[in-house]
C-alpha positions in Angstrom: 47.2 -13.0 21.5 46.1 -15.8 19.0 42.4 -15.1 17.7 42.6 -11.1 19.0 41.9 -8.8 16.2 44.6 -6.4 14.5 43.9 -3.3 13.1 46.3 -1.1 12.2 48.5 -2.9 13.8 46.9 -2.6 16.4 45.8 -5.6 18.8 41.9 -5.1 19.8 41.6 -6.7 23.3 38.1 -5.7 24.5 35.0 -2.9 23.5 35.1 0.1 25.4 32.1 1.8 23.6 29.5 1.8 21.2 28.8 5.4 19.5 26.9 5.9 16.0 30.3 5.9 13.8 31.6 3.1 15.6 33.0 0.5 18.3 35.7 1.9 20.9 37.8 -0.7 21.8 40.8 -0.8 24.5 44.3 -1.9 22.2 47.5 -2.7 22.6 50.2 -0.4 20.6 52.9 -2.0 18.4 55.6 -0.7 21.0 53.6 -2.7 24.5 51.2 0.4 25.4 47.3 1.2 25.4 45.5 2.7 23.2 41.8 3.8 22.3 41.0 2.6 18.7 37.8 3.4 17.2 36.7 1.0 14.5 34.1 2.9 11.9 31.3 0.9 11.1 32.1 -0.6 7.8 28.8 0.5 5.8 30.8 3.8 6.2 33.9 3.0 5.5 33.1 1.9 2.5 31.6 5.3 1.3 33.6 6.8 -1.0 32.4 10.5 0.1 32.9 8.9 4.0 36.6 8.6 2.8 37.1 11.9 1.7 35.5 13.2 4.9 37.4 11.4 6.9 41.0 12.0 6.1 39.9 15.5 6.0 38.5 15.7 9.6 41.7 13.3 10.8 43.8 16.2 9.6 41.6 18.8 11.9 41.9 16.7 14.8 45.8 16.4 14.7 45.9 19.9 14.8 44.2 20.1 18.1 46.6 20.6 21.0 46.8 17.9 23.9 45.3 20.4 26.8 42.8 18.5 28.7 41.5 16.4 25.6 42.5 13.2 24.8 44.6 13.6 21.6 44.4 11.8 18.3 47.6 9.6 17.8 47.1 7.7 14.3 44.3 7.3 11.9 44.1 5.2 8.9 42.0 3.2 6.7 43.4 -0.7 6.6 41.1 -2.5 3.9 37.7 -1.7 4.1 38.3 -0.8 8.0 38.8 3.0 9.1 39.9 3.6 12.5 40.8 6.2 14.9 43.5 6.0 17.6 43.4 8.0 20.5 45.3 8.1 24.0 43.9 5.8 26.5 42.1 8.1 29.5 41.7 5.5 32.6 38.8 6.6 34.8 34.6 6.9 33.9 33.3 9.0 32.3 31.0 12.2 33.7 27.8 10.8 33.5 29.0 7.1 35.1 30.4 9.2 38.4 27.5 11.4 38.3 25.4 8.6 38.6 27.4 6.9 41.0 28.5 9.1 43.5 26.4 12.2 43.4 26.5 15.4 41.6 30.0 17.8 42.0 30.6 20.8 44.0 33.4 23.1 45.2 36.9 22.7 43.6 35.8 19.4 41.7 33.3 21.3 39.9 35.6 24.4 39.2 38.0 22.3 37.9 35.8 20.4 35.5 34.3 23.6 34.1 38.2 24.9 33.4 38.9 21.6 32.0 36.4 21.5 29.6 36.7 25.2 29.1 40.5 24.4 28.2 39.4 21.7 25.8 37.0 23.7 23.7 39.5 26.6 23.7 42.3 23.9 21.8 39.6 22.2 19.9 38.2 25.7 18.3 41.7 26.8 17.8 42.2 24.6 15.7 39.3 25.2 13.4 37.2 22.7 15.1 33.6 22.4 16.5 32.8 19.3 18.5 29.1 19.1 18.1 28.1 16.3 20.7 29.2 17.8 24.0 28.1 15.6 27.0 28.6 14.2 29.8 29.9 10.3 28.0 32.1 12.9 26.1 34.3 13.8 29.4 36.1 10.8 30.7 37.5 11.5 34.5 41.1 10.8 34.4 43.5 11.3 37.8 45.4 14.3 36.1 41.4 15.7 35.8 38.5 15.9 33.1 39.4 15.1 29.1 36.7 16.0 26.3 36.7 12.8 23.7 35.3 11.7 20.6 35.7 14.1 18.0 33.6 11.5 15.7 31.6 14.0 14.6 33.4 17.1 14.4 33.0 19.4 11.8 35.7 22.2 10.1 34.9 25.7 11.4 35.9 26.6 8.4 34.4 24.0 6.1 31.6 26.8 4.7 31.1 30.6 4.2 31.6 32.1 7.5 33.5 30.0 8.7 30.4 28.0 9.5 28.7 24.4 8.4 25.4 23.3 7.7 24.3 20.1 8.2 21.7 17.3 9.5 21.3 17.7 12.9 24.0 15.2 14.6 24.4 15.5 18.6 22.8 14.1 21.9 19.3 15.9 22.0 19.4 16.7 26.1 22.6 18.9 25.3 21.9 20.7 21.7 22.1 24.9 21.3 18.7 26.1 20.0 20.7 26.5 16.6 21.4 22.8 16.3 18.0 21.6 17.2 16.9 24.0 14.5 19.1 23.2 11.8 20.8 26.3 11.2 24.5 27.0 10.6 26.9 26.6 13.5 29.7 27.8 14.8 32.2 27.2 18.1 28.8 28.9 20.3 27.0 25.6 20.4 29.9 23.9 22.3 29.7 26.6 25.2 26.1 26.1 24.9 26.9 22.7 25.7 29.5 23.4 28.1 26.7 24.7 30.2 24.3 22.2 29.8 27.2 19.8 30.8 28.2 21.9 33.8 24.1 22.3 35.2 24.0 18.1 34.7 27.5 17.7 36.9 26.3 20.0 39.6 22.3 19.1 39.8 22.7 15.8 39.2 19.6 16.5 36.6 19.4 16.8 32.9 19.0 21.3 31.6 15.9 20.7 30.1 14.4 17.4 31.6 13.8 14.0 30.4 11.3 12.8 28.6 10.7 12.2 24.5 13.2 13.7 22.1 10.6 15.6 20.5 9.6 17.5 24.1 13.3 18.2 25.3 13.9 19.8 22.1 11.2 21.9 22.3 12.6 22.8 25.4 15.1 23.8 24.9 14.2 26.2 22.1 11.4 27.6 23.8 12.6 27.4 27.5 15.1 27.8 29.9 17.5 25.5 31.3 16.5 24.5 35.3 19.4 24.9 37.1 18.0 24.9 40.9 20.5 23.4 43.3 23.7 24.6 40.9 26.3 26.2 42.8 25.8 30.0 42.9 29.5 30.8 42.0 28.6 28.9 38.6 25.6 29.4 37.9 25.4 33.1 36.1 28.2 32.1 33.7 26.4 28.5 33.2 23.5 30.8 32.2 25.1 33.4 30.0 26.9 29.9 28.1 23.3 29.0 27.6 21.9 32.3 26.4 19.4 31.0 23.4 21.3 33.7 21.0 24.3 32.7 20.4 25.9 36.1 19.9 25.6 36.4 23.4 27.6 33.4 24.6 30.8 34.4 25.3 33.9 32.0 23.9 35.7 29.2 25.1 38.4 31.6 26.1 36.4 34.0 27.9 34.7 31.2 29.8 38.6 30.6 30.8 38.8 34.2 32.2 35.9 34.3 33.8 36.5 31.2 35.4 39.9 32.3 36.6 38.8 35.9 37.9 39.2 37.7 34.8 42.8 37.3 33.8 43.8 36.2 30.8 44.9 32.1 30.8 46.7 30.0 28.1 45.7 26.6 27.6 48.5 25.1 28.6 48.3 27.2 32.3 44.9 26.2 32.8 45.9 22.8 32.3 48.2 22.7 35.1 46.1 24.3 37.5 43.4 21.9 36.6 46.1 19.1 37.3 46.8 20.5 41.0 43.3 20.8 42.2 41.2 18.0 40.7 40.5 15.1 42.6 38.2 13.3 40.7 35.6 10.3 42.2 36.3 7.1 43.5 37.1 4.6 40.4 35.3 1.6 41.9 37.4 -1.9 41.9 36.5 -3.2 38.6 36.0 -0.2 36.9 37.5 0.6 33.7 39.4 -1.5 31.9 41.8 -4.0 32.8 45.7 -3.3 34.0 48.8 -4.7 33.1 49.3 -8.0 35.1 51.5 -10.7 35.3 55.0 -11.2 36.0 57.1 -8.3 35.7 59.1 -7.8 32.8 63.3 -8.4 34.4 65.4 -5.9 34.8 68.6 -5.7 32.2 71.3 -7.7 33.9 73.4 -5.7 36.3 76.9 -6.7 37.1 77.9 -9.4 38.8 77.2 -10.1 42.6 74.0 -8.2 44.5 76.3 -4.5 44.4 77.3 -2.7 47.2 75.8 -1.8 50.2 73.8 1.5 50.4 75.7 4.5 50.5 79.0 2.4 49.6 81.8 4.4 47.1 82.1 3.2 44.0 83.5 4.0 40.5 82.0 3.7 37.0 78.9 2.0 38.0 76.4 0.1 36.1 73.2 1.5 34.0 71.2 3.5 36.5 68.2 0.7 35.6 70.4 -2.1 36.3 71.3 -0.6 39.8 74.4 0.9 41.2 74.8 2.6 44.5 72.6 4.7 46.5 73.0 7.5 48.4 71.2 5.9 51.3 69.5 6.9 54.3 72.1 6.1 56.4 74.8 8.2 54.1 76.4 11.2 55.0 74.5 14.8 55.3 73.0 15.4 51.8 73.4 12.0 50.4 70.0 10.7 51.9 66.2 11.4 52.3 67.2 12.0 55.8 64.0 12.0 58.2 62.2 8.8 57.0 59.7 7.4 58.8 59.6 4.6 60.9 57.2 2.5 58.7 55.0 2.6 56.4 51.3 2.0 56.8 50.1 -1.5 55.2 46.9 -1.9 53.1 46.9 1.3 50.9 43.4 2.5 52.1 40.4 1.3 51.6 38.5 2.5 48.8 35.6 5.2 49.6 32.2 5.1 48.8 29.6 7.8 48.6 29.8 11.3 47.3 32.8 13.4 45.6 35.3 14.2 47.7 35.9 17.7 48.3 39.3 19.5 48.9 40.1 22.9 49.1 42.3 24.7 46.8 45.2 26.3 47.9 46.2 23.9 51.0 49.7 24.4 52.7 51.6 21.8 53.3 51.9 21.1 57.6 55.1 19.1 58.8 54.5 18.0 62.1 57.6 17.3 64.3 57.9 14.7 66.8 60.6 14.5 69.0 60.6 10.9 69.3 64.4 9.7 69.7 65.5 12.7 67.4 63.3 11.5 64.6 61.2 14.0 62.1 58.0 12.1 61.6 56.5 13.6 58.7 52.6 13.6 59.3 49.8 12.8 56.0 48.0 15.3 55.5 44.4 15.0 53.3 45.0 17.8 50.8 46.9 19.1 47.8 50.5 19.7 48.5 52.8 21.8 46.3 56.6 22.8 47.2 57.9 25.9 46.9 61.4 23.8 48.0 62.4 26.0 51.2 59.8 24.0 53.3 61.8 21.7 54.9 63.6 19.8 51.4 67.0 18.9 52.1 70.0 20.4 51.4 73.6 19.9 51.8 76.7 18.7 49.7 78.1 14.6 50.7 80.1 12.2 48.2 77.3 11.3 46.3 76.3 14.7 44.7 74.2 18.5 45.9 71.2 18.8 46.8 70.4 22.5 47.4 67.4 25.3 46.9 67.6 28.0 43.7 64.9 30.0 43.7 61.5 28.3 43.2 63.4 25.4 41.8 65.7 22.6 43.0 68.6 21.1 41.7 70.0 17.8 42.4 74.3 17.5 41.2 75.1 13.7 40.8 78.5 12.2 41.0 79.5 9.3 37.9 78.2 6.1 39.9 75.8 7.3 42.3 72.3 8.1 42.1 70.3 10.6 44.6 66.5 10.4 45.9 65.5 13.1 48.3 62.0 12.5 50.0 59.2 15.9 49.9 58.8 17.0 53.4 54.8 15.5 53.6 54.1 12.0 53.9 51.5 10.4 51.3 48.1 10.6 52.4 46.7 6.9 52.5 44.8 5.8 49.4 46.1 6.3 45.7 47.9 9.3 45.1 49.3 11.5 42.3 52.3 13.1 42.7 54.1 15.0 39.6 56.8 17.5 38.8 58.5 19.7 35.7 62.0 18.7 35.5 64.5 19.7 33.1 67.9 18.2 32.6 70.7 20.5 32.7 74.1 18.8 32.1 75.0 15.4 31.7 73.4 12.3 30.6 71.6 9.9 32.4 67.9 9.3 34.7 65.4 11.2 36.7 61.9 11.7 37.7 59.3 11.5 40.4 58.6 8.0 43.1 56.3 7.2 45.7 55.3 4.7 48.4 58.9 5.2 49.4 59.9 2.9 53.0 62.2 3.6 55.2 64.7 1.2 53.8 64.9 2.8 50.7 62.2 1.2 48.9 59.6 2.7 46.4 58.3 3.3 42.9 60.5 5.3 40.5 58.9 6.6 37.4 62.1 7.2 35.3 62.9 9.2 32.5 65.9 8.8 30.2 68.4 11.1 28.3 68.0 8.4 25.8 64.4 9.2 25.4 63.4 6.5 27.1 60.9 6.0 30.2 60.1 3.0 33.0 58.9 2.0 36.0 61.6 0.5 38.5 60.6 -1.0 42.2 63.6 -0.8 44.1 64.5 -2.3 47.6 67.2 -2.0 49.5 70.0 -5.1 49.2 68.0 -6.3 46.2 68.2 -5.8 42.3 66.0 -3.3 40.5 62.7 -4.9 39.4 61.9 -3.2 35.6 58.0 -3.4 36.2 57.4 -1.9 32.7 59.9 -0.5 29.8 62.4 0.8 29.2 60.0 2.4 26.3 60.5 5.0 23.9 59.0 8.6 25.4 59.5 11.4 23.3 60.9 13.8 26.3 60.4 17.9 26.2 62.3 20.4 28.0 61.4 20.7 30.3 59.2 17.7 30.8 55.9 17.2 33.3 56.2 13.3 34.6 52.8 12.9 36.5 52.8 9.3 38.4 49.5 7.8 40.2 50.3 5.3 42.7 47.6 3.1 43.7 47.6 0.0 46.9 44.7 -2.5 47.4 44.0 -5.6 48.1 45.2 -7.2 44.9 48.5 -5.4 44.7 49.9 -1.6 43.3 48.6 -0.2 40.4 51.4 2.1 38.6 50.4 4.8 35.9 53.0 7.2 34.1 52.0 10.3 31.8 54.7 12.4 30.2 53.2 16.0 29.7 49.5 14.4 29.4 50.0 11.4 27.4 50.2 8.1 29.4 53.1 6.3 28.5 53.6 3.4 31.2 51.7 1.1 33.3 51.9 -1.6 35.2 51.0 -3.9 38.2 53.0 -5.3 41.1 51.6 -8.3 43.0 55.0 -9.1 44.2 55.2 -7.5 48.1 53.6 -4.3 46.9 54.5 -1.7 48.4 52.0 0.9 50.3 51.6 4.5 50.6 54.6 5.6 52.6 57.0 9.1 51.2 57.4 10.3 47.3 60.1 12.8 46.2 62.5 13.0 43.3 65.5 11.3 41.9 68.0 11.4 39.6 71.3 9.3 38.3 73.7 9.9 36.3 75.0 7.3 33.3 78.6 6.7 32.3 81.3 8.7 34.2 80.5 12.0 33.6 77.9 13.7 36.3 74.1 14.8 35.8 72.7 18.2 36.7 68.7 18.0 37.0 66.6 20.9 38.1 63.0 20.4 39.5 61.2 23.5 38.6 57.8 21.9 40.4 56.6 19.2 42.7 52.7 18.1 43.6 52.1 15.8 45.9 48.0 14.7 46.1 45.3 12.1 47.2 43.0 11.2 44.3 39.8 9.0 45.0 39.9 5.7 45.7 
């Protein structure tokens, strides 16, 4: 790291973006994770009424909740440098994938305009307007789209009528008439400029053309917005967001009903449903910034020897990330993701070029059976999958714990010494995929969480979470030690929590990603024998001798692009 630049602590390792207040670069945190730092420009740091301004909109922006925006995580002033952390979002941003891959439609555009419906609604909750809406300003993540840069964000409430007045700041092509006129605003600019935003993603094409500054403002004063080509179902709540009065916009939470058929929707809903339907474009090799590489961190020291075989009895048993047994595929009824397959396919996919892939909401999950030597061959199917856990999840009581069904949820009981991974009844679809679940911990101390690219010999991907408040990412094989890929790190775990995991396989090896109810928390690489799209499920082990009791309230298993 010798030469990098520090701010904040905070180790600067390459520019993501250049805005008016400042340089965006991608950082590394004090505890091993990434960051988005924004560095003010020092001219402005240095202003004395810039100072007051900004610790006064760094206190708005903490009070913005996470939902589909990518929240503020420290802020500080270190010498004549002022700087802005944020959380990481991997993927392009709106206009990049526009440009690249073709305007959106269906699902993928529904679940951009709820996304950045979502995001207004937390940002004006808090007493916030953004002012600079656009399509740079919504980064593409896998979990779906997250409104950035609050740079310029004013207090709602910074005026009379809860109201400010100032020069006019913003990106011309996506100002309300207001703005362009100078005149007081309030949270009805940003669903002006949620519309604007929403014609660009499905057109393809600016609202009000291109062209000098000068003429699109005009424009957009005088004119209306062209939206020809914008998906009907869209388009007369695009134009009623875009109404030149603003008194006739409707808010960011009526945008939310509307969008939803009327019903009311809380933020942190329409985040999940966002989560389950978006697929988001093809991230093109190269794209973005770099991954963690390199050797893998080693795993704590287990006990002695190479442990016992799969499915073997044991007492006591080591730290669940140190190993211990298994309840294996070859263990007795309900100790084993029974059903594997009989591979897994090599390569990961290639990646797709071309337009926005398209899925439809609402897909069921189809097992196919094959009566092949009294195997289950679980077929991939292309489209969202969500359990409801009486589709074909296992059940059934053996010496290593209980698997069984309660309601919408399921529970896995561990015994002291063993640790449990039940496989979802859908294969991965090739490619990269998501998969994610709400878990909550019910008795007993010890692991759980979410894997995927799952063999038949037992290996795969664990994303792990801790009753220690602690989270990695663990490739296991069968016969072999645990391989830490990344942590253990410190993860500030709710309950219950959401673990979302994107697993992705190409030519240069797995890429591994782990959010913890929307924050990304752990990444890492494996060039080691990666593994390749295969099964994903849950798992969960207990620590010391006493037993853990998890209960998986949901499970999504889906393709993303790529």
């Amino acid at each position: 790291m010798t030469g990098d630049r520090i701010v904040g602590g905070y180790v600067l390792r390459r520019v993501l973006g250049r805005g008016g207040m400042g340089v965006v670069h991608l950082a590394s945190t004090p505890t091993g994770g990434l960051a988005a730092v924004k560095v003010i420009h020092p001219e402005l740091a240095r202003d004395p009424a810039f100072q007051r301004r900004f610790e006064r909109e760094v206190t708005a922006a903490r009070r913005v909740a996470r939902f589909c925006t990518a929240p503020m995580l420290d802020a500080g002033i270190d010498g004549d440098t002022a700087y802005l952390v944020t959380e990481y979002v991997k993927g392009p941003d709106l206009a990049q994938a526009v440009r690249e891959q073709g305007p959106l439609s269906g699902s993928n555009l529904d679940a951009l305009a709820v996304g950045i419906a979502t995001a207004l609604s937390a940002i004006h909750g808090a007493g916030v307007i953004h002012r600079d809406l656009k399509p740079s300003n919504v980064l593409l993540s896998p979990l779906g789209p997250r409104v950035i840069d609050f740079g310029i964000a004013q207090l709602v409430d910074a005026g009379p009528g809860s109201q400010v007045s100032q020069a006019i700041l913003g990106t011309p092509a996506f100002m309300a008439p207001e703005q362009v006129r100078g005149e007081p605003l309030g949270p009805a600019a940003d669903v002006y400029a949620w519309g604007g935003v929403l014609a660009f993603a499905g057109t393809g094409r600016l609202p009000f053309g291109g062209g000098a500054p000068a003429e699109v403002l005009y424009r957009i004063v005088n004119e209306g917005p062209s939206l020809d080509g914008l998906d009907e179902n869209m388009r007369d709540l695009v134009e009623r967001a875009m109404a030149k009065d603003p008194r006739l916009r409707p808010t960011a939470e009526r945008l939310l009903a509307a969008l939803v058929g009327g019903g009311a929707l809380t933020p942190a809903r329409a985040t999940e449903v966002v989560e389950r339907t978006w697929t988001g474009p093809v991230i093109r090799g190269g794209a973005g910034p770099e991954t963690r590489t390199g050797t893998p961190s080693p795993s704590p020291s287990p006990s002695p020897g190479t442990g016992p075989a799969p499915g073997a009895a044991t007492t006591g048993g080591p730290g669940v990330l140190a190993g211990g047994p298994e309840a294996a595929a070859n263990g007795a009824p309900g100790a084993a993701a029974d059903g594997a397959p009989g591979g897994v396919s090599g390569g990961g996919g290639r990646r797709r070029a071309g337009r926005w892939v398209v899925w439809a909401v609402g897909v069921v999950a189809v097992l196919v059976a094959a009566a092949v030597g009294g195997v289950l061959v679980l077929e991939p199917e292309s489209g969202p999958y969500r359990a409801d856990f009486t589709d074909g999840w296992e059940v059934g009581t053996s010496r290593a714990g209980t698997a069984r069904a309660e309601g919408t949820a399921y529970v896995l009981t561990v015994e002291p010494g063993w640790r449990l991974w039940k496989s979802a009844p859908r294969r991965e679809p090739g490619g990269a995929v998501v998969v994610s679940a709400e878990v909550r911990p019910e008795r007993g101390a010890g692991e759980y969480g979410v894997w995927c690219h799952g063999a038949s010999g037992g290996g795969r991907y664990e994303f792990v979470l801790s009753s220690a408040n602690e989270a990695a990412i663990v490739k296991r094989a069968a016969g072999r030690r645990p391989v830490v890929l990344r942590g253990p790190a410190p993860a500030r775990i709710a309950d219950p929590g959401r673990v979302v995991a994107e697993c992705r396989r190409d030519a240069s090896g797995a890429t591994l990603r782990m959010w913890l109810n929307e924050a990304l928390i752990a990444e890492a690489t494996d060039t080691d024998d990666p593994l390749g799209p295969g099964e994903a499920g849950v798992h969960a082990a207990p620590a010391g001798r006493q037993g853990l009791r998890v209960r998986f309230e949901s499970f999504d298993l889906k393709p993303v692009g790529g």
